[in-house]
Structures are given as C-alpha cells and as structure tokens.
C-alpha positions in Angstrom: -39.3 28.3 45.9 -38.9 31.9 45.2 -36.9 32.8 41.5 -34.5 35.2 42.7 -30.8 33.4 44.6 -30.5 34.0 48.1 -26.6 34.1 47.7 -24.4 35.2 44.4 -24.2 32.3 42.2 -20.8 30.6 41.2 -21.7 29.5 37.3 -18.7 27.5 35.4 -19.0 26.9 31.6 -16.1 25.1 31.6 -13.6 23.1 33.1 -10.9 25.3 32.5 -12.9 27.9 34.4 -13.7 26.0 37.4 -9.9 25.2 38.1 -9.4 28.6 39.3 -12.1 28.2 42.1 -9.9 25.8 44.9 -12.8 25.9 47.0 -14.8 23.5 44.6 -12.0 20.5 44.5 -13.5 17.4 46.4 -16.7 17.9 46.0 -20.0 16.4 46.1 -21.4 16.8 42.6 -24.9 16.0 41.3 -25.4 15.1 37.8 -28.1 16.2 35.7 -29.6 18.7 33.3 -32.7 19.7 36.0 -34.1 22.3 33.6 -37.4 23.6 35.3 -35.3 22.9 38.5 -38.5 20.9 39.5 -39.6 19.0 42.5 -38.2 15.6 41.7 -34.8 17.2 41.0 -35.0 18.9 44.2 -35.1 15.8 45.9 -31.8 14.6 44.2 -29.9 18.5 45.2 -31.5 17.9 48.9 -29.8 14.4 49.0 -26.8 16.0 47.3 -26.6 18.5 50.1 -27.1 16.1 52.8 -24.2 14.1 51.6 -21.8 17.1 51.3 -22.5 18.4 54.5 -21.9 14.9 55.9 -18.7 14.6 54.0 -17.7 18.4 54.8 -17.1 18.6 50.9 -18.4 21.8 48.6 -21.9 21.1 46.4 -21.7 21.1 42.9 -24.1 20.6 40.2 -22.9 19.1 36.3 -25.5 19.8 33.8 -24.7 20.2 29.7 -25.6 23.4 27.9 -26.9 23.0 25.1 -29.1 20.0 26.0 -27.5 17.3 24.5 -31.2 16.2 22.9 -30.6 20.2 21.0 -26.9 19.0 19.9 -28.6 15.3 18.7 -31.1 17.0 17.0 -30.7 20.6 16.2 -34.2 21.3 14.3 -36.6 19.8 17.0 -38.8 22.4 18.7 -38.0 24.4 21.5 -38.0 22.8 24.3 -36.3 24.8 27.5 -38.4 25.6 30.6 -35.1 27.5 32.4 -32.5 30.0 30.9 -29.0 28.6 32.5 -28.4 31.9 34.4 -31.5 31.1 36.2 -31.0 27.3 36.4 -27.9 28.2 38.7 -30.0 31.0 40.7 -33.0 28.0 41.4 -29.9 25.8 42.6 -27.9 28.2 44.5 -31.2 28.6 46.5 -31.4 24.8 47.2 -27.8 25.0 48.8 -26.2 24.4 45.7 -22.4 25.9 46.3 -21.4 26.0 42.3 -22.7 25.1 38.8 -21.0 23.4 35.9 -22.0 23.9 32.5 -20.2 21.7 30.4 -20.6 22.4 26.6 -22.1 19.8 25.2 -20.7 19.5 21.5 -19.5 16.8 18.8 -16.2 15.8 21.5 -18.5 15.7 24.8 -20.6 13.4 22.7 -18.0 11.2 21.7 -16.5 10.7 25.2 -16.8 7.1 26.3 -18.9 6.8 29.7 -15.9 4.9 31.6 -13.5 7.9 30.2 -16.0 10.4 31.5 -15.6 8.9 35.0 -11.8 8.6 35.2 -11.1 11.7 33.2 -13.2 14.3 34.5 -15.0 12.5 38.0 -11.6 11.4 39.4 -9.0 13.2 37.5 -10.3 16.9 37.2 -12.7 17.1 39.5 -11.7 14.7 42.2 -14.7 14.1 43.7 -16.0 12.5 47.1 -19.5 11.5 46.0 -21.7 11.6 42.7 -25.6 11.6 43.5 -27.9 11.5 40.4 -31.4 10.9 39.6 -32.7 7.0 39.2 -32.6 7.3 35.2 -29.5 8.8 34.7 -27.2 7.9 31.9 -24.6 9.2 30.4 -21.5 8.8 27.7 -21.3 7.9 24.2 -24.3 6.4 23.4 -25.6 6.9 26.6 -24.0 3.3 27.7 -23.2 4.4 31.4 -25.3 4.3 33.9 -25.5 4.0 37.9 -24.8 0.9 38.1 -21.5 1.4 36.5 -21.1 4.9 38.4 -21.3 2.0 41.1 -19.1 0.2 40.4 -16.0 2.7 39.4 -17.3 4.2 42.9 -16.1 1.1 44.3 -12.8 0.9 42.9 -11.5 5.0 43.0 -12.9 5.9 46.1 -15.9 8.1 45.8 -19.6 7.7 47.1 -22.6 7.1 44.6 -26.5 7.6 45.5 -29.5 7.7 42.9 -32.8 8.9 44.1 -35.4 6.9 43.2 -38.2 8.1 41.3 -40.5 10.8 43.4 -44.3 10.7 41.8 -46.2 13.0 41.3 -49.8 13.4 43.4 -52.4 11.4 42.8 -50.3 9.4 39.8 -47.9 7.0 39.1 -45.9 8.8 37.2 -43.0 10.5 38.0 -41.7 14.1 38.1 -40.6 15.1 34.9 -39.6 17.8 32.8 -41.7 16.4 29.9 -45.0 16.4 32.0 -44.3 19.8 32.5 -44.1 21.1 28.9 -47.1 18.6 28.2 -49.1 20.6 30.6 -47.7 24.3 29.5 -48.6 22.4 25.6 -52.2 21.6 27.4 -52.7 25.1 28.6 -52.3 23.9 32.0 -49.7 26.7 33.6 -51.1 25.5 36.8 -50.4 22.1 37.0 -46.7 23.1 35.7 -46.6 24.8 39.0 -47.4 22.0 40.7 -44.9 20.1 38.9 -41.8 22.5 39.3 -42.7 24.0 43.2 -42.8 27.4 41.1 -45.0 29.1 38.2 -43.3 28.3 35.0 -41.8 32.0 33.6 -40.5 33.5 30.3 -37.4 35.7 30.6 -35.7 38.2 28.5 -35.2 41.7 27.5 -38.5 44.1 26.3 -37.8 44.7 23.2 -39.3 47.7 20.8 -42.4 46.6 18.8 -44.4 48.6 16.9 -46.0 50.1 20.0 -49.7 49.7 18.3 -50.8 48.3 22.0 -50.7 51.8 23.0 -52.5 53.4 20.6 -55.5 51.8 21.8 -54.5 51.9 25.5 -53.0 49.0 26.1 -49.2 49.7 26.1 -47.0 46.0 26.3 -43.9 44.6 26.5 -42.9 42.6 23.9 -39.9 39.9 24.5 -38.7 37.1 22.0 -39.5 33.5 23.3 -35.6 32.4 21.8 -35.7 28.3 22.5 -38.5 28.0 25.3 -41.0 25.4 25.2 -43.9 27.0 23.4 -47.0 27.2 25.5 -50.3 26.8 24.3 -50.8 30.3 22.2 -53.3 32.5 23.6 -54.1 35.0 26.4 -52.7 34.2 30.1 -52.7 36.0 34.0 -49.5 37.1 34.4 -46.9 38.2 37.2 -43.8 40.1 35.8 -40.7 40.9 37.3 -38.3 43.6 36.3 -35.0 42.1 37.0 -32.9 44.7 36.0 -32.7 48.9 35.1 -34.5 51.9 36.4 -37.8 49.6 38.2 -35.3 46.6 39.3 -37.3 44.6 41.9 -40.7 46.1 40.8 -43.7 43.2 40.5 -46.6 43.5 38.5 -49.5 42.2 37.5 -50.8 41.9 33.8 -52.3 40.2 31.0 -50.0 39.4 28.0 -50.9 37.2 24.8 -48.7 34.8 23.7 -48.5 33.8 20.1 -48.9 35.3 16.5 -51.0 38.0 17.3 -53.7 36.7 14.1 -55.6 40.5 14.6 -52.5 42.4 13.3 -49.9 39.8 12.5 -46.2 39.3 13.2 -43.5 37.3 11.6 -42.9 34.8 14.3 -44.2 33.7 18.1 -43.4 36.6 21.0 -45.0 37.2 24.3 -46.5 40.9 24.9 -47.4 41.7 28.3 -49.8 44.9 29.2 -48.4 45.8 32.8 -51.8 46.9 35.3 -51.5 50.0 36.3 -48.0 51.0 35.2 -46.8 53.3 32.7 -42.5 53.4 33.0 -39.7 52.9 30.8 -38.6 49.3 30.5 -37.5 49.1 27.3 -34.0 47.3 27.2 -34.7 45.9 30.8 -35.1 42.1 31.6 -38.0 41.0 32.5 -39.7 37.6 34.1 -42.9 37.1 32.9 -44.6 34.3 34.9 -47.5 32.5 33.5 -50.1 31.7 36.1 -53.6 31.2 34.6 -54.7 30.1 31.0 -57.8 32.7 29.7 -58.6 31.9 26.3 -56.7 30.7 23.3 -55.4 33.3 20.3 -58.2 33.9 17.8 -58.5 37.2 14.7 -61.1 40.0 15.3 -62.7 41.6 12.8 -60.7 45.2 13.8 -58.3 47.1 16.4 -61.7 48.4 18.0 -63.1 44.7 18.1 -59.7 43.3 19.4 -59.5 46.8 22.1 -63.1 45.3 23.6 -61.6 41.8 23.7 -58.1 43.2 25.8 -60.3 44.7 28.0 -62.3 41.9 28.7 -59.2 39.5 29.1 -57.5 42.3 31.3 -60.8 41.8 33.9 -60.8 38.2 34.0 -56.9 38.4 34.7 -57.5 40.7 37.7 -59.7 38.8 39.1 -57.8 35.3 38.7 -54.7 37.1 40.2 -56.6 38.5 43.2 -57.8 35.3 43.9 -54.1 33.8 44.0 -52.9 36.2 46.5 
C-alpha cells in the first residue's frame, strides 16, 4: 500500500462535524483505533467494504484521538506508529468513504458501553452494520464487547461481523500494533514492514537546527519525533518524501540518525536526515521520512572529523541497502 490517498479524504473530529455530511447516514462503520493501518486491520476495512457495498450503505471508520491508553495514562512513552491525517489517507485508499475521530476525553471514558450503542450507533449515526476486530471492546471500563454488539444488533436492526484473528507468517501470533513497535524497539524496520504492508515512516515539518551537518558536508533535515514510538536510536536507510512546498512529490534517498546525537549533543530525541544528492530548500516543508534498513546503533566520536568519516561510511552502506530494495 502506497502512503499517499488515491481520493481526497473525508476526516470528522467530531460528531457535530459529521452531521453536516448526509452522504455518511446509514452507514457501515468499522470500529477501531488501526494506527499503523496494518495488515490485520486491513482485513477488518476489506470485510467492512464488502459489507457496505452489499448493503449499498457509505464506509466509515470510528477510531479515538487521543488513544484512549494516552488519556488512561498520560506519562507512558510514545507510542503512535500513524499521525491521524495519515491514518485517514491509509484508509481512504482501502475504500474507506469517511473517518471519525472521536475525542477521547474524561466524558467519552465515562460513557457506558450499552449507552455508546443506542446513543451514538443507533441514534446519531444510524447505522446498518458495525464490523470490528475479534478483541474489540469498548465503554466504560471496557465492559462491551462483540458479543453484546451482538446482541443489541439483534434487537435495533443493524448487522455485526468481527474478524477473527489474521497471524502473522510463520507464527501464531497475531497482527498487532504492539509487534510492530517491538520490532521498530528491536531495530527491526523490516519486519515492521512486513507487519503493516508498508515501511513504518516519521512525519513532520524540517525544522531549523544548528545547521552544523553542513559544515562538514553533510547538510540534514532535522524534524521533532512529537508522540511516535521511539525506534531503536541509531543510524537507518532512508526514503523521504516531500509532501508539501517548493519539491512537493520529490523522493529521495538518504541516511538520517535517529536519537541524541552523543558526538555534539541535543536536548531531546529528533530524527536528521542527510538527503543523497540534493541540495534545496525544505525548511518549513513536511516531510515523510521512511525507515527501511537498521545500520548501526548511535555511539560518541572522539571529534566532528571522526564523526564526518563515520557519516560517510553510514552514507555508503545506506546506498547500497537502498539499491538493493529497488
């Protein structure tokens, strides 16, 4: 699955908001937070999109922003694998006709599961069928569950299907977005691939840093990491995207370390990509910085011209991992 939508994306962060859109009454909604967007809940949006078309209902995804696990417990690490904006792109491309973001606060959290159903299922959002995953639960303390999804189905009139767990090769375990940051924690970008159906990928805007990369030659775009999952720190092949300004559309390969940068220092994690054979302007433009292959972990050189030797190194062994994956 490519990263970029193949038609504009309809993204509601609210009820209110999604009122306005008549098109998306009735509809078939699947349920779930599907950050990573990986290949076991592709399984549950291609079931979802099999039932709307049978139904000749609009498809809608529910997921909560923040995670309710950030509203429970607000000081855990990062954990995110997917920015929302992007979330709704990966599902738009699986067919997906709208996304709901419902805010997930202290009144969300309160809302009984059987409330949730009547309330917002039935009464706002009318819907024909619900398909979820086969762990989903939901409401205050996460009582409901298919079963009873099932059973209100019944009773108001709409459809309910859970997909049953889809494992991963060679394993019994299934699909998950926790195996995923396990293996980006493991240095593993690879197997995250395998995992999501795409290469796991930072996004955000290149911010100004203290442009010492290019005093020894090696010019990079720095971007804040904000609440991703933190990879294993070190030195990765890289494929960057420019999503938006002057080189929109522009891919490129590069090397980028991820980390604290131990040689020079810097007051908290970031990601600085050195761009192959590129020398514009993207300050202030958005980029997506896909992590493809791990090269070594962070470590502290004696000095800039130790450290230069090092980049240059790291910058070969990324050229030659990234011809090999084309």
């Amino acid at each position: 699955m490519n990263h970029a939508p193949s038609k504009p994306t309809a993204l509601y962060r609210s009820l209110a908001e999604l009122q306005n859109d008549v098109t998306a009454k009735n509809c078939v909604l699947a349920i779930g937070n599907f950050d990573g967007v990986h290949l076991g809940h592709q399984q549950v949006i291609a079931q979802a999109r099999a039932t709307a078309d049978r139904l000749g209902a609009p498809l809608g995804v529910m997921l909560f922003d923040p995670h309710p696990q950030q509203f429970f417990a607000p000081d855990a690490p990062p954990f995110r694998l997917t920015r929302l904006v992007t979330r709704a792109a990966l599902l738009a491309q699986l067919g997906v006709d709208f996304t709901l973001a419902l805010p997930f606060d202290a009144a969300m959290a309160a809302c009984e599961a059987e409330d949730f159903i009547r309330d917002i299922l039935c009464g706002q959002l009318g819907v024909k069928a619900v398909c979820v995953g086969y762990d989903f639960c939901f409401g205050k303390g996460r009582k409901g569950n298919f079963a009873m999804l099932e059973t209100y189905g019944e009773s108001l009139g709409f459809e309910t299907h859970a997909t049953s767990a889809v494992l991963q090769p060679d394993s019994t375990a299934p699909y998950s977005s926790s195996a995923i940051r396990n293996f980006l924690r493991d240095a593993e970008p690879e197997k995250a691939a395998e995992l999501m159906g795409h290469a796991f990928a930072i996004e955000g805007e290149v911010q100004h840093g203290d442009q010492r990369g290019r005093t020894i030659g090696f010019a990079t775009a720095n971007m804040a990491l904000e609440d991703y999952v933190l990879p294993k720190f070190g030195v990765y092949a890289v494929r960057a995207e420019v999503l938006d300004g002057g080189f929109a559309g522009q891919v490129l390969d590069g090397v980028a370390n991820l980390g604290m940068r131990p040689t020079v220092g810097t007051d908290k994690a970031r990601l600085e990509t050195h761009l192959f054979d590129f020398d514009g302007d993207i300050y202030d433009a958005n980029l997506r910085v896909s992590l493809l292959h791990f090269i070594r972990p962070e470590q502290k050189f004696d000095g800039l011209e130790a450290l230069t030797t090092q980049i240059a190194k790291d910058s070969d062994t990324a050229k030659k991992q990234l011809r090999d994956k084309k």
